[in-house]
C-alpha positions in Angstrom: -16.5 39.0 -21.7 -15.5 35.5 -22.5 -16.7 33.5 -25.5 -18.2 30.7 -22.7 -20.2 33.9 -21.1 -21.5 35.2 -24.4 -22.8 31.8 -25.2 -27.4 31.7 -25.4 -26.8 28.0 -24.4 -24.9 25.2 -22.7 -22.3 23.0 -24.0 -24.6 20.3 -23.3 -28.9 20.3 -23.7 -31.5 17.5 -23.7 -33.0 16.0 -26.4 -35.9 18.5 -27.7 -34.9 21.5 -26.6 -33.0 24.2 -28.9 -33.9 27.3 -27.3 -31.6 30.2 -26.1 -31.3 30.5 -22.3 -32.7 34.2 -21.7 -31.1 36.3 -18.7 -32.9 37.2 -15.9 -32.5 39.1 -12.6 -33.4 36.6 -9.5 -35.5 38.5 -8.2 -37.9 38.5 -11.1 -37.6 34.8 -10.4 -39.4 35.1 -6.6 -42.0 36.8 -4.8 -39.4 38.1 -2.3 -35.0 37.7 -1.7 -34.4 39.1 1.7 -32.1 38.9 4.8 -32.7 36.7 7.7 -31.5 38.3 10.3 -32.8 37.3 13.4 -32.2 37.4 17.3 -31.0 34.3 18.9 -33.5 31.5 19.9 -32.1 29.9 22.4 -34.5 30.5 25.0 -37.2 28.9 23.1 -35.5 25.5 22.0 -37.3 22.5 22.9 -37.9 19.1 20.9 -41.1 20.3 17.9 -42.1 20.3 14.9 -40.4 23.4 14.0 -37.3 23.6 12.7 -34.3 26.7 13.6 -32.3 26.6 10.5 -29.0 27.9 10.3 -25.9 28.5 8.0 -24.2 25.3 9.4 -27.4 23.1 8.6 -26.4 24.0 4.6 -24.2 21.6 3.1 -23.3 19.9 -0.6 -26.7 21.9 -1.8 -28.4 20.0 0.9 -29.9 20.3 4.4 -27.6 18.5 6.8 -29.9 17.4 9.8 -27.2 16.0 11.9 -27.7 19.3 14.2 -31.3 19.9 14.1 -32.9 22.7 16.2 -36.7 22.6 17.2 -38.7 25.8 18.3 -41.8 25.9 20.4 -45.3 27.8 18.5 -44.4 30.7 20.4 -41.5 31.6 19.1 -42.4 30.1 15.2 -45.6 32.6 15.3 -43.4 35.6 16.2 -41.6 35.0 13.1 -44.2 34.8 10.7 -41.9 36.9 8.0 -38.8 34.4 8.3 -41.5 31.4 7.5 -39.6 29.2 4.9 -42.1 26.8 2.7 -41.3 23.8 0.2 -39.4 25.2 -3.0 -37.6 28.1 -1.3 -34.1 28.4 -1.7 -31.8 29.5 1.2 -27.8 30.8 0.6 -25.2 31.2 3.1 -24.5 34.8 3.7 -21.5 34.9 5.6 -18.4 32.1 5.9 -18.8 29.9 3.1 -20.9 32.6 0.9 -23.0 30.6 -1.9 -23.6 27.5 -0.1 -27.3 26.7 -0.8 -30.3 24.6 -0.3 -34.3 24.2 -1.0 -36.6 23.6 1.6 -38.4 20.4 1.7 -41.5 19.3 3.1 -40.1 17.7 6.1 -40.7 20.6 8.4 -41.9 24.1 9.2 -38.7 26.3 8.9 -37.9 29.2 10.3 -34.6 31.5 8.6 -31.6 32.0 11.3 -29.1 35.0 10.6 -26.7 34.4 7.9 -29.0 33.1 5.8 -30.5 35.0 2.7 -33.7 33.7 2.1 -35.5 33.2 -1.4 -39.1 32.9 -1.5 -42.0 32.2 -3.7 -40.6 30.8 -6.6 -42.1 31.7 -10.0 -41.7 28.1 -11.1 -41.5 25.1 -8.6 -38.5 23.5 -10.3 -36.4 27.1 -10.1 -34.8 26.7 -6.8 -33.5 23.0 -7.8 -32.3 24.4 -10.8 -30.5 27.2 -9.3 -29.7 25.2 -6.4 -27.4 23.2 -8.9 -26.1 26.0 -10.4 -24.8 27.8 -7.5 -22.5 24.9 -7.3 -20.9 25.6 -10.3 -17.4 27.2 -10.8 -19.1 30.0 -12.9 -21.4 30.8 -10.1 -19.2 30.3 -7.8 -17.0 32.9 -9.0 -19.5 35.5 -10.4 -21.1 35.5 -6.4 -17.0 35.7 -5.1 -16.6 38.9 -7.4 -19.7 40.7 -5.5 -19.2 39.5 -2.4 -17.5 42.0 0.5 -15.1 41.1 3.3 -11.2 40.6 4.1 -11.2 37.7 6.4 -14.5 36.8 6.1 -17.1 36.8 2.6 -19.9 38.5 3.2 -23.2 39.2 0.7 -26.2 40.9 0.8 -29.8 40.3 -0.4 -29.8 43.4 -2.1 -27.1 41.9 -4.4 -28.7 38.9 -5.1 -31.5 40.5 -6.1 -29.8 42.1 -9.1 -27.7 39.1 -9.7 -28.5 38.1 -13.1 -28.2 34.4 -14.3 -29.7 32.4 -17.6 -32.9 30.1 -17.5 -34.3 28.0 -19.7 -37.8 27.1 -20.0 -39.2 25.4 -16.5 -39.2 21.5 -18.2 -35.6 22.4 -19.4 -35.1 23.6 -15.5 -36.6 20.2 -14.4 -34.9 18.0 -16.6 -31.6 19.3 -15.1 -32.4 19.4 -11.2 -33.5 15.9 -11.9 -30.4 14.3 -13.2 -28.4 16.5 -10.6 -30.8 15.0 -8.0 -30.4 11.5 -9.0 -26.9 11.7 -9.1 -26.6 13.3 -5.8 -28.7 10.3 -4.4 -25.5 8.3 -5.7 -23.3 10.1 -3.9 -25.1 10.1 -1.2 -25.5 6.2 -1.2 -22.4 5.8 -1.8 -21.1 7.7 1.6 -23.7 5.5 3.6 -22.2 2.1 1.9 -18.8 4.0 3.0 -19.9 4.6 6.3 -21.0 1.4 6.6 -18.8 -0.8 5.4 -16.0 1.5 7.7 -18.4 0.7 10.5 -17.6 -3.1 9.8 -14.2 -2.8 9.4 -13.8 -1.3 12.9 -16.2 -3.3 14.7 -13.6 -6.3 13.3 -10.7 -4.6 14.2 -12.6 -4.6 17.4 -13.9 -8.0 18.0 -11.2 -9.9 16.1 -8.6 -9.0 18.5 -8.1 -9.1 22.0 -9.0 -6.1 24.0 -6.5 -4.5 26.7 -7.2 -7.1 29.3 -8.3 -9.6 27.6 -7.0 -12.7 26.2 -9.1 -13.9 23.6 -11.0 -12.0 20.7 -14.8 -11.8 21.3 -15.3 -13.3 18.0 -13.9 -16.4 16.4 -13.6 -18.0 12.7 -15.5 -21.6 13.1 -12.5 -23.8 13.2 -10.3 -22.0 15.5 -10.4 -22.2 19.4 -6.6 -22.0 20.3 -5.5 -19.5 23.1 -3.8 -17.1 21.7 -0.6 -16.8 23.2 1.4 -13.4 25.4 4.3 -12.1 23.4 6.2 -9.5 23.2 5.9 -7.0 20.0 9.9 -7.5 19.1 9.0 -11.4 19.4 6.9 -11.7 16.4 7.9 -8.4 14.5 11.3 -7.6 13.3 12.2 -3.7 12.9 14.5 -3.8 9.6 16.9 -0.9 9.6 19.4 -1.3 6.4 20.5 1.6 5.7 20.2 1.8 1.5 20.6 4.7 -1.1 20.6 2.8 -4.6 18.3 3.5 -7.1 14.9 1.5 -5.6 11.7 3.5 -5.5 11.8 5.9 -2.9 8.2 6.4 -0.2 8.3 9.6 1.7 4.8 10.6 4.0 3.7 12.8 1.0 3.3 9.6 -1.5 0.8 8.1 1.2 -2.9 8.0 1.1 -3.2 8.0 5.3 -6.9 7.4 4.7 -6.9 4.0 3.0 -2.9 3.4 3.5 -2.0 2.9 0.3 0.6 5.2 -2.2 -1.2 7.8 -3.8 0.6 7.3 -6.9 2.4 4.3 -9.0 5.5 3.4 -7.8 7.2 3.7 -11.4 6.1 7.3 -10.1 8.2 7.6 -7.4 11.5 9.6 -7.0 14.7 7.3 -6.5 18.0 8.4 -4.9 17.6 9.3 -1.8 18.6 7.7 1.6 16.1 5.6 3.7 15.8 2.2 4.9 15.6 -1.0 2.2 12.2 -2.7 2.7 11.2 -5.7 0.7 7.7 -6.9 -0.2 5.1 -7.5 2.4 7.2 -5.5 4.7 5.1 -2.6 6.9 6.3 0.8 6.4 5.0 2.6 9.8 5.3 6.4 10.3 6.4 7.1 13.4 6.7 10.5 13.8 2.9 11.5 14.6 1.9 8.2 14.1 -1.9 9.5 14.9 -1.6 10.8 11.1 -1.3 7.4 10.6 1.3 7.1 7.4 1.5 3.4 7.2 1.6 1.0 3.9 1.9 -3.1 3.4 4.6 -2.8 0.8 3.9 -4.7 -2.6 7.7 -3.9 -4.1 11.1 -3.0 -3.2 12.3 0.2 -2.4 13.5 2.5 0.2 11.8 4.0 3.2 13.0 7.7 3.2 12.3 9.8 6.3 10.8 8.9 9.6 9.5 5.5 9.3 9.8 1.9 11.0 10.2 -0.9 8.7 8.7 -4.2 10.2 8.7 -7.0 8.9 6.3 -10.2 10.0 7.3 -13.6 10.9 3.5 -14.7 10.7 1.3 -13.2 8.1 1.5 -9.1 7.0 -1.9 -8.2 6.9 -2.6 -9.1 9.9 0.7 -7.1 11.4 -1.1 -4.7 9.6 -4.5 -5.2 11.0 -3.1 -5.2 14.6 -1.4 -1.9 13.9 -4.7 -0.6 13.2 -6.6 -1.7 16.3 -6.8 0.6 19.3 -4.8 -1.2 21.5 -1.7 -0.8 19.3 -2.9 2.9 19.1 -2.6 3.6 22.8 0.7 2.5 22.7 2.1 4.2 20.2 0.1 7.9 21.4 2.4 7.7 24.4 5.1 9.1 22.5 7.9 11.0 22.7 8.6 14.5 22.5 5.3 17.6 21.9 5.6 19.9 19.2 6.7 16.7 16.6 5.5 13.4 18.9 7.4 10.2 17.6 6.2 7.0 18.8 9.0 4.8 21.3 10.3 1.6 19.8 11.2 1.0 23.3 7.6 0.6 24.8 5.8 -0.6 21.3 8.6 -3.4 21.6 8.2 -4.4 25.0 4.7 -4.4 24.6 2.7 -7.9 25.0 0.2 -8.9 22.7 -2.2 -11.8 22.4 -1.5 -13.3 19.1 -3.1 -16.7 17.1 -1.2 -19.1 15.3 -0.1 -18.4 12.1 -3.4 -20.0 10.2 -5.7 -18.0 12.4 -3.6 -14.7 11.6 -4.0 -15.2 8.0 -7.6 -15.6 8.5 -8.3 -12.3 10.5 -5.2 -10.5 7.9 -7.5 -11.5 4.9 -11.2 -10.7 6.5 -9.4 -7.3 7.4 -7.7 -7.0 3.7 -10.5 -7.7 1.8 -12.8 -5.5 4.1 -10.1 -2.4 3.1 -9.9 -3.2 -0.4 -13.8 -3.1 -0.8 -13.9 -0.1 0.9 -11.1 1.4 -0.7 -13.6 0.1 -4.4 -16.3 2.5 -3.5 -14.0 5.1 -2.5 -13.1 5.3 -6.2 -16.8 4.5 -7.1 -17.8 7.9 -4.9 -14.9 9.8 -6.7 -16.1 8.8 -10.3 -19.8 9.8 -9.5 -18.6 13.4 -8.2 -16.5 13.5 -11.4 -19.6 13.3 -13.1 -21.3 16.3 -11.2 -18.7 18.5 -11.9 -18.8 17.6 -15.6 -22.0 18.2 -15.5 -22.1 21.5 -13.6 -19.4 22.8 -16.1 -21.5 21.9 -19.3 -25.3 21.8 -18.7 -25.5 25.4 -17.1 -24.0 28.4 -19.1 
């Protein structure tokens, strides 16, 4: 046994309390830990106020209600023992073994098979607290080391009933289910301002360029009421292709973040040597090969382009090269690509292809809407990654 598990208390208490942690079975923690094992229900699904809940409704310790299930009286009544009420705690059983959530008030819940339910709580805070601390990596693994199964993890109530765990007294148990709770609200914030602001950034994408047959955006900056003239991709875009091996930063698909298309590391970090393509500043580094993985970067230094990547350079303004090459028109031309098993998108058709552009003061309008939009977005990323820092920080020091 390690020094950590020996230890009466965690690395990290609340002001006022001292006390040891004492360890106790979970099941002298609730009236009743059982197995929810239960036919299926589809015969009786109809919009109500009851809700089916299943082992794909548990996510991040909370109820995801993206796929809700309602049941009719009938089949709720004939259930009576799988009843779930506010404050019990429900684990995933099978699959991702250890997932967990409390019930809410929101709804009358009924327990779906792979679920082990825990019910009647000895204190009302113990299924937030333990909620929490099933997300922890010492939980995590004592449940992996009792758990059964090759390919798939499997527990039983039976073991979770003489799974033992340390509690402190029930305000010390509230105290930490609340600051887990309010920082979960962050997080959860957070991912909505995400969503949101993602939201924006396509519905620009969407109605600050020209659709496939159309030849005007749906929505213009005041000053600007120009038509935007047909040309061809090759006519305002120029595919660089100097060869280069000196000793310039080197960008392979690994160093790109796909999701906000930027590196994923300094460049100072990068290895040098290799052979690629010589791209300057502001240049657009394009991975063709599966383009749908989108590997694409604005370049903000010199270096070389090693592996299968475009380099295009912009006689107007780069971000909004960039911009374009997000839309879904650009998209659809580069999905019809060549070859299966490794598709590469055709320089042959994406340079042929017509596109409506602005002038160049219009461009730099939309590029800059659209950069700013990405960088903000790109802000809260890192805002969402610091506040789940937290949690685990937590999680490693305020349970034992």
């Amino acid at each position: 046994m390690s020094n950590k598990e020996q230890r009466k208390a965690p690395v990290l208490r609340f002001k006022g309390f001292t006390d040891d942690w004492e360890q106790r079975k979970l099941k002298d923690e609730y009236q009743k830990i059982s197995n929810a094992f239960v036919g299926t229900a589809s015969p009786f699904y109809v919009e109500h106020g009851h809700f089916y809940l299943e082992s794909n409704n548990i996510k991040n310790g909370q109820i995801n209600h993206d796929h809700e299930v309602f049941i009719n009286d009938t089949f709720y009544n004939e259930q009576r023992n799988k009843h779930l009420h506010t404050n019990d705690l429900v684990m995933v059983q099978s699959g991702h073994v250890g997932d967990s959530a409390v019930i809410t008030k929101r709804y009358n819940n009924i327990a779906a098979h792979a679920l082990i339910m825990f019910q009647n709580p000895k204190y009302s805070e113990t299924s937030r607290f333990l909620n929490y601390y099933f997300q922890s990596y010492n939980a995590k693994k004592k449940i992996s080391v009792i758990s059964i199964g090759n390919t798939i993890s499997h527990i039983l109530a039976s073991d979770m009933n003489k799974f033992i765990t340390s509690f402190p007294k029930s305000s010390e148990q509230q105290k930490i289910a609340t600051i887990f709770q309010r920082i979960q609200d962050l997080i959860s914030l957070q991912q909505r301002k995400i969503n949101e602001l993602m939201t924006l950034k396509e519905t620009c994408l969407s109605e600050l360029f020209p659709n496939k047959k159309e030849i005007s955006p749906k929505l213009r900056f005041c000053k600007f009421s120009n038509t935007w003239k047909k040309r061809k991709f090759n006519s305002f875009v120029h595919r660089v292709s100097n060869n280069n091996n000196e000793k310039f930063p080197n960008v392979t698909y690994d160093d790109i973040d796909s999701k906000n298309n930027i590196l994923n590391k300094k460049p100072e970090q990068l290895s040098t040597g290799k052979h690629g393509i010589l791209f300057q500043k502001n240049d657009i580094l394009y991975g063709k090969l599966r383009p749908y993985l989108n590997n694409i970067i604005k370049a903000d230094f010199k270096g070389i382009a090693v592996g299968d990547f475009w380099v295009l350079r912009a006689d107007g303004d780069p971000n909004f090269l960039l911009s374009l090459i997000n839309t879904s028109q650009y998209k659809y031309v580069t999905s019809i690509s060549a070859g299966s098993k490794m598709p590469r998108a055709d320089w042959k058709l994406v340079s042929q292809y017509h596109f409506y552009i602005p002038n160049n003061d219009e461009q730099r309008q939309i590029g800059n809407t659209i950069s700013k939009l990405s960088a903000l977005i790109l802000s809260e990323r890192k805002n969402m990654l610091l506040f789940k820092q937290i949690k685990q920080f937590l999680l490693q020091n305020l349970f034992i």
